[in-house]
mmCIF file of the C-alpha atoms, coordinates in Angstrom:
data_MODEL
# 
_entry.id   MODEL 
# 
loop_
_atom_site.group_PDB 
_atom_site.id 
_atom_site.type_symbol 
_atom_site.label_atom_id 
_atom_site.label_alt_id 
_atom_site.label_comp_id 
_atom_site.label_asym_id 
_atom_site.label_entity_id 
_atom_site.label_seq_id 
_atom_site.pdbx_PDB_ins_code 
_atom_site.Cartn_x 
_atom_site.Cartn_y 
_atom_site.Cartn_z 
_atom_site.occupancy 
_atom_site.B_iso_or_equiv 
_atom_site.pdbx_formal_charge 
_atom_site.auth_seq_id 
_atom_site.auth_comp_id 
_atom_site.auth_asym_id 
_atom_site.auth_atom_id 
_atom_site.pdbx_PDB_model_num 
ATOM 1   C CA . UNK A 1 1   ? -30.870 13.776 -12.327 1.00 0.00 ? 1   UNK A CA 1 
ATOM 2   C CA . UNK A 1 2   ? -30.439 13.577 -8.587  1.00 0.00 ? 2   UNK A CA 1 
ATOM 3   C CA . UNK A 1 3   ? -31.342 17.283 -8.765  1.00 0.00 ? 3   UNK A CA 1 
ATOM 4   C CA . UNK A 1 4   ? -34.341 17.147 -10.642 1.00 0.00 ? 4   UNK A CA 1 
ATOM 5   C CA . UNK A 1 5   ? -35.885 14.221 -8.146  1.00 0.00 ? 5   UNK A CA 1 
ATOM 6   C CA . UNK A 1 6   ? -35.414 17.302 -5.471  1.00 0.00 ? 6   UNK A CA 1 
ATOM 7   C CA . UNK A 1 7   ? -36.942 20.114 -7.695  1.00 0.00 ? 7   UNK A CA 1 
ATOM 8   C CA . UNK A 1 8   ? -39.582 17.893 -8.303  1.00 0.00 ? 8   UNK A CA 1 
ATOM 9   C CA . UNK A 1 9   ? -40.491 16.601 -4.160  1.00 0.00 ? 9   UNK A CA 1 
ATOM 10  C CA . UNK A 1 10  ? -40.235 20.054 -3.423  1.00 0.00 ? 10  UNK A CA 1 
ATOM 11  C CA . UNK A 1 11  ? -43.078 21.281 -6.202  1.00 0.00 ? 11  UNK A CA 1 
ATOM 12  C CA . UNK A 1 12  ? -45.259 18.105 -4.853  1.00 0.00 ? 12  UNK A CA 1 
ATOM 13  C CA . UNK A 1 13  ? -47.520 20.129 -2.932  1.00 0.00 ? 13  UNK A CA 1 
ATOM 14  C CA . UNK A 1 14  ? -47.894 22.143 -6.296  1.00 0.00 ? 14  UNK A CA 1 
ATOM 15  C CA . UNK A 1 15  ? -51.056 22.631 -8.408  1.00 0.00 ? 15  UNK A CA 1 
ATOM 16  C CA . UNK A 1 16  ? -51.920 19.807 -10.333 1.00 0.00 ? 16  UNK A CA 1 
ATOM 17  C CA . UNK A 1 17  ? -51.845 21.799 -13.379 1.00 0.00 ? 17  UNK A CA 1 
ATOM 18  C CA . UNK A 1 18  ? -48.816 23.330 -12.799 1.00 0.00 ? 18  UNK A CA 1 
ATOM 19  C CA . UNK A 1 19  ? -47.140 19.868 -11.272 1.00 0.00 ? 19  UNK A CA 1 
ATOM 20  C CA . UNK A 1 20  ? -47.931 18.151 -14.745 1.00 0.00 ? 20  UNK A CA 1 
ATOM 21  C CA . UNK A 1 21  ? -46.613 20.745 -17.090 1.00 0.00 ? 21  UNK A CA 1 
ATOM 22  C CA . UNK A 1 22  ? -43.547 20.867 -15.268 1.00 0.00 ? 22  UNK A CA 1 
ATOM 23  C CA . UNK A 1 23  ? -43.106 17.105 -15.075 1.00 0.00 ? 23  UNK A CA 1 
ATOM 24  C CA . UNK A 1 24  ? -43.764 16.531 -18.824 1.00 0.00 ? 24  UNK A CA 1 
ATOM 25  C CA . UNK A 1 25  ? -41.092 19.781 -19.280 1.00 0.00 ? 25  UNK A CA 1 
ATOM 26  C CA . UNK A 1 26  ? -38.513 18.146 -17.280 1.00 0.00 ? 26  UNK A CA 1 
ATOM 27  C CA . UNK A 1 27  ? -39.414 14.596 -18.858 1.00 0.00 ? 27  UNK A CA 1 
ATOM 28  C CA . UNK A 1 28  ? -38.632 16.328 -22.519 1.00 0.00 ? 28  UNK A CA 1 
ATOM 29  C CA . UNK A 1 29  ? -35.488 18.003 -21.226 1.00 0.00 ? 29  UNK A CA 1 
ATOM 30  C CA . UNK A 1 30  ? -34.532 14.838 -19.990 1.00 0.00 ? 30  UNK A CA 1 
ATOM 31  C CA . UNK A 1 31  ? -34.822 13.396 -23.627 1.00 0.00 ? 31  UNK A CA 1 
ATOM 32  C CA . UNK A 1 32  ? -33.370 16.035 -24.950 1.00 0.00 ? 32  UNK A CA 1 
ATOM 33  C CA . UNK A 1 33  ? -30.145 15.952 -22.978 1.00 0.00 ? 33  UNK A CA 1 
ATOM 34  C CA . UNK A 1 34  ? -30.008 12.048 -23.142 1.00 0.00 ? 34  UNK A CA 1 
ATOM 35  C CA . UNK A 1 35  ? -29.077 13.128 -26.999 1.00 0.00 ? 35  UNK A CA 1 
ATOM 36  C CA . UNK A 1 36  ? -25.712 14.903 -26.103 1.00 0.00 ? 36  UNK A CA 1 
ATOM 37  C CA . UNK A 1 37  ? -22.388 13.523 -27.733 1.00 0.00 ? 37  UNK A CA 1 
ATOM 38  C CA . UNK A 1 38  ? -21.399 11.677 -24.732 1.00 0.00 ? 38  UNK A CA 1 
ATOM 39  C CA . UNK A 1 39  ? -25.065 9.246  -24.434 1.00 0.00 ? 39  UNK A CA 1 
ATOM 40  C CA . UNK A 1 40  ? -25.701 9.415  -28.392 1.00 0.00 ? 40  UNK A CA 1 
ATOM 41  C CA . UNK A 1 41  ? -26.123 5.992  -29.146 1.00 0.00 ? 41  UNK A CA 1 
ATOM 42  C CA . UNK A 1 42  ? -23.158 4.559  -30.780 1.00 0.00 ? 42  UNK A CA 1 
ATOM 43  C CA . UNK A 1 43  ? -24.052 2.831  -33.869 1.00 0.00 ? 43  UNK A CA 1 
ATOM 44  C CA . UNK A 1 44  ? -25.997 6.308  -34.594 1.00 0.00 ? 44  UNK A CA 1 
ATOM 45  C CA . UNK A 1 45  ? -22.573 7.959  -33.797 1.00 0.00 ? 45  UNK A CA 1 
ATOM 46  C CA . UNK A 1 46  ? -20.403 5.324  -36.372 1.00 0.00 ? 46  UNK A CA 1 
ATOM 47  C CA . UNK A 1 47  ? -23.503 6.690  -38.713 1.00 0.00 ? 47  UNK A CA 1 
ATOM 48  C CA . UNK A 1 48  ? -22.800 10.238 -38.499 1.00 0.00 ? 48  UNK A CA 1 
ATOM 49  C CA . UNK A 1 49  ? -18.785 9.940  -38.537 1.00 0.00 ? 49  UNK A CA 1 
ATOM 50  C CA . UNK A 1 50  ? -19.411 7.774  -42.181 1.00 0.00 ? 50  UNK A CA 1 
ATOM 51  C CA . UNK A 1 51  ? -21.444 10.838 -43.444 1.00 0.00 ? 51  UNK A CA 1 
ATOM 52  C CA . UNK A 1 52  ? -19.031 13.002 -42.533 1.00 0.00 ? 52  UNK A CA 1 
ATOM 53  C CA . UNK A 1 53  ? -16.313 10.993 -44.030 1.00 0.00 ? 53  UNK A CA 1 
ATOM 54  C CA . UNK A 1 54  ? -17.817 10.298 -47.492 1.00 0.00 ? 54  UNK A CA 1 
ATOM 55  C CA . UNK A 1 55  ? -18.884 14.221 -47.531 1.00 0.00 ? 55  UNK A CA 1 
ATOM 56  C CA . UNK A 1 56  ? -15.500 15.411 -47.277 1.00 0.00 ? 56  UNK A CA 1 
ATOM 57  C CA . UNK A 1 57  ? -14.449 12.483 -49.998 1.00 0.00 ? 57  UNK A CA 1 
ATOM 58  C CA . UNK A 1 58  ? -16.630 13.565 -51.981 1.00 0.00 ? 58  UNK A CA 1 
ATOM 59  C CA . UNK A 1 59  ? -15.833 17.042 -52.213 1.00 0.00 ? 59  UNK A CA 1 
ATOM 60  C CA . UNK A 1 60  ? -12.053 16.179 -52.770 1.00 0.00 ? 60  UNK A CA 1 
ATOM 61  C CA . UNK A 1 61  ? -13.433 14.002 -55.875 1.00 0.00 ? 61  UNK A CA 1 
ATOM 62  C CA . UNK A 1 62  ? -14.967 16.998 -56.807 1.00 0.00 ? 62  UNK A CA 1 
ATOM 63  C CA . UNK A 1 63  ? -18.595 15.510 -56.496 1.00 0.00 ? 63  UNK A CA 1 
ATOM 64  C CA . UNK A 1 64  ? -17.992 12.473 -58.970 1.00 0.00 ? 64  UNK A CA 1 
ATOM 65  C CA . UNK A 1 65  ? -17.339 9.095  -57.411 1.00 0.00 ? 65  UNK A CA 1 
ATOM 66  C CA . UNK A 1 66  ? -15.700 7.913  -54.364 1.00 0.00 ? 66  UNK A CA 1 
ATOM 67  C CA . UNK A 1 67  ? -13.087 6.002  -53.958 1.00 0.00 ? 67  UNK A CA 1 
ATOM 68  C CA . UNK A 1 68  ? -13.172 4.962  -57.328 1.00 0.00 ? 68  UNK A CA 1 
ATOM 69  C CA . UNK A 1 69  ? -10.086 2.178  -58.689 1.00 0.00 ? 69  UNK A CA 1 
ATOM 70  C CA . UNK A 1 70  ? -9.031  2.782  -62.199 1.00 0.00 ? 70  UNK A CA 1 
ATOM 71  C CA . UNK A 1 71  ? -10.635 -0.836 -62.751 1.00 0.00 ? 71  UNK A CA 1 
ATOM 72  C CA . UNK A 1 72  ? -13.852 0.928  -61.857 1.00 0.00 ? 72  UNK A CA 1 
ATOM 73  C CA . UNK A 1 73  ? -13.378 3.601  -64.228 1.00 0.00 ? 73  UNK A CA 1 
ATOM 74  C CA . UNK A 1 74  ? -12.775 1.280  -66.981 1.00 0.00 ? 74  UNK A CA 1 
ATOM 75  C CA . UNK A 1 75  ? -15.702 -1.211 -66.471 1.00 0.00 ? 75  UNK A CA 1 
ATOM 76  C CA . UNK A 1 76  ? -17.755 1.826  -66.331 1.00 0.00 ? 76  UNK A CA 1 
ATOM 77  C CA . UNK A 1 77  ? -16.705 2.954  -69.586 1.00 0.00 ? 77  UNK A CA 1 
ATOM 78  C CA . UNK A 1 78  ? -17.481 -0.147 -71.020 1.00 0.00 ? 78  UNK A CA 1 
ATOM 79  C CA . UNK A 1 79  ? -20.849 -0.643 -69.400 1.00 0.00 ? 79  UNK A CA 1 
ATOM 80  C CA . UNK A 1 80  ? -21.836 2.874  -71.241 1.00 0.00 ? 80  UNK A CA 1 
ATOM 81  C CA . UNK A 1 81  ? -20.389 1.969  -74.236 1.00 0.00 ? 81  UNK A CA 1 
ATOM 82  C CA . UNK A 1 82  ? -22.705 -0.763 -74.727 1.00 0.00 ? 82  UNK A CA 1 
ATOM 83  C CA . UNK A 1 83  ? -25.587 1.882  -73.722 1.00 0.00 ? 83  UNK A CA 1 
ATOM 84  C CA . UNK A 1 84  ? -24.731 3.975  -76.286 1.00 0.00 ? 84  UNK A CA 1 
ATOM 85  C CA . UNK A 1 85  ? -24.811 1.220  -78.531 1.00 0.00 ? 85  UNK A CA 1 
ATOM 86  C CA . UNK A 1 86  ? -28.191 -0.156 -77.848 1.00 0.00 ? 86  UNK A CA 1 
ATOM 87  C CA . UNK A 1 87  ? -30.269 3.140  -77.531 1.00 0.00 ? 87  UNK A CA 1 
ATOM 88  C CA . UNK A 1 88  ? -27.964 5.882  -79.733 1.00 0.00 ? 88  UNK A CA 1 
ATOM 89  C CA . UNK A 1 89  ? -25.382 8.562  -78.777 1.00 0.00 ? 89  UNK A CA 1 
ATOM 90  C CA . UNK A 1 90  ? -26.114 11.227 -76.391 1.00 0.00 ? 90  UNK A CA 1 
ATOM 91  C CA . UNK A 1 91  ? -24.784 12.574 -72.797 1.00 0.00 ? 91  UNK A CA 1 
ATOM 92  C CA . UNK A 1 92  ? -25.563 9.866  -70.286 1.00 0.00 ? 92  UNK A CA 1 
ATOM 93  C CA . UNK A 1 93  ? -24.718 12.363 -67.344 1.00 0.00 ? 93  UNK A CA 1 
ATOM 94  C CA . UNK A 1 94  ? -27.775 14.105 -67.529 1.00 0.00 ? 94  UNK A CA 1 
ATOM 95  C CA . UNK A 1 95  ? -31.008 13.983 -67.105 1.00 0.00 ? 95  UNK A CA 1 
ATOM 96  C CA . UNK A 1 96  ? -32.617 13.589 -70.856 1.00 0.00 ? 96  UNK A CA 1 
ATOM 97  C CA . UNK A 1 97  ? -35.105 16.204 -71.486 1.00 0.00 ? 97  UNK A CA 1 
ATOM 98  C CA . UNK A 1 98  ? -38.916 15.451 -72.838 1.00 0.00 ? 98  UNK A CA 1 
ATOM 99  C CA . UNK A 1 99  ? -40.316 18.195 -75.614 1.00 0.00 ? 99  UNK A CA 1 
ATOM 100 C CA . UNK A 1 100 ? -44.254 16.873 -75.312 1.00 0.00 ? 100 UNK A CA 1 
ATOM 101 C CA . UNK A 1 101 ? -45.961 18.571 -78.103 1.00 0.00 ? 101 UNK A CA 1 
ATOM 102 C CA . UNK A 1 102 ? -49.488 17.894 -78.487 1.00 0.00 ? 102 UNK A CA 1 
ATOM 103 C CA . UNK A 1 103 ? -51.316 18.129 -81.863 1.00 0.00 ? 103 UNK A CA 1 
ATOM 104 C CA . UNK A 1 104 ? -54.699 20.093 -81.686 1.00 0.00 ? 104 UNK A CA 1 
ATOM 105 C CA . UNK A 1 105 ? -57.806 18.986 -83.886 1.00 0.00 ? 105 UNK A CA 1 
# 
């Protein structure tokens, strides 16, 4: 940074024009290089390294569930047993498809 307080005393006597666009440049490359790996912020970092973690999970689960218990599986079962029950038979992995059919006068 020490560098860019030089660069920018020695561009003071710069247009004004030219003086702003280059501070608001050097302001956004500031921002942008406040974002590297090393500054990230690190609850945003924790964030990233759970996404990345239940991604690769979830393609070893072969995109079903993660970490799923065998209790799980079972009270899952029984949860769509009873949903079968109360509204009929049918896949309840996918999305149930509408047939509108309109009657004409």
């Amino acid at each position: 940074m020490a560098a860019v307080f030089r660069f920018s005393q020695l561009l003071s006597s710069a247009s004004g024009s030219f003086q702003s666009n280059l501070r608001r440049n050097i302001g956004m490359t500031a921002v942008l290089l406040a974002k590297t790996e090393k500054n990230a912020d690190p609850i945003q970092k924790l964030f990233v390294e759970k996404l990345q973690e239940y991604k690769k999970k979830s393609t070893v689960a072969g995109g079903g569930l993660v970490d799923v218990t065998p209790d799980m599986k079972d009270k899952m079962e029984v949860e769509k047993q009873q949903i079968r029950k109360r509204y009929g038979e049918g896949n309840l992995e996918e999305f149930p498809k509408f047939d509108f059919k309109y009657k004409s006068h």
